[in-house]
C-alpha positions as CSV (number, residue, x, y, z in Angstrom):
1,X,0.0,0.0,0.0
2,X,1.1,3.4,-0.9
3,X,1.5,6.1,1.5
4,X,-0.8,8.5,-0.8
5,X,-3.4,5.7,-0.8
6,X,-3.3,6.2,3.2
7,X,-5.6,9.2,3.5
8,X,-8.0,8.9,7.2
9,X,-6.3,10.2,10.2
10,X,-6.0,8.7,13.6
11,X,-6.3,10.8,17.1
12,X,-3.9,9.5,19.4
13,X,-4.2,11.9,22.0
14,X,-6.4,14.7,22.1
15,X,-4.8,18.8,22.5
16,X,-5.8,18.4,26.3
17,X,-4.5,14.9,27.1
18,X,-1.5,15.7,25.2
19,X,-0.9,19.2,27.0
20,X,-1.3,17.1,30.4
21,X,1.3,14.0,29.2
22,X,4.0,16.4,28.9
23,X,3.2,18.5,31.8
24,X,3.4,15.0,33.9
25,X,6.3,14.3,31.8
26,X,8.1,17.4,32.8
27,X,7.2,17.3,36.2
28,X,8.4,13.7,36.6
29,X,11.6,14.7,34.8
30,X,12.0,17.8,37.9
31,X,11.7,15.4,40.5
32,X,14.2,12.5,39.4
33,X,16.9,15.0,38.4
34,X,18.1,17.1,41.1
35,X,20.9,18.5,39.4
36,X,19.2,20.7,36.3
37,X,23.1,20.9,34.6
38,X,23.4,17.5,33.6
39,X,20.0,17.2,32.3
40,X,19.8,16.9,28.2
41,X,16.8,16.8,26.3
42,X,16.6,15.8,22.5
43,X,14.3,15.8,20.3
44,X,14.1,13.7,17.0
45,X,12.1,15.3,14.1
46,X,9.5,13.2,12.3
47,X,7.2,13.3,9.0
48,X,4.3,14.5,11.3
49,X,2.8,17.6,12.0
50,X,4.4,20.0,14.7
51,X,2.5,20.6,17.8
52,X,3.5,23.7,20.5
């Protein structure tokens, strides 16, 4: 199957669920890392869309 054939969309997570998932996420991130300056965060661009 071709990817142009592949048209209907899927919502994983809604704006509201995702908005909370990263708040968690960064909260949990605060609390395991006491020392901020040897934290690192990456981030690895994909084909979808960009969210902010």
């Amino acid at each position: 199957m071709l990817d142009e054939e592949i048209k209907e969309e899927i919502e994983i997570l809604s704006k509201k669920e995702l908005d909370r998932t990263i708040k968690r996420l960064a909260s949990q991130i605060l609390e395991k890392i006491p020392n901020m300056t040897s934290l690192l965060l990456i981030g690895i661009p994909t084909k979808g869309g960009l969210f902010v």
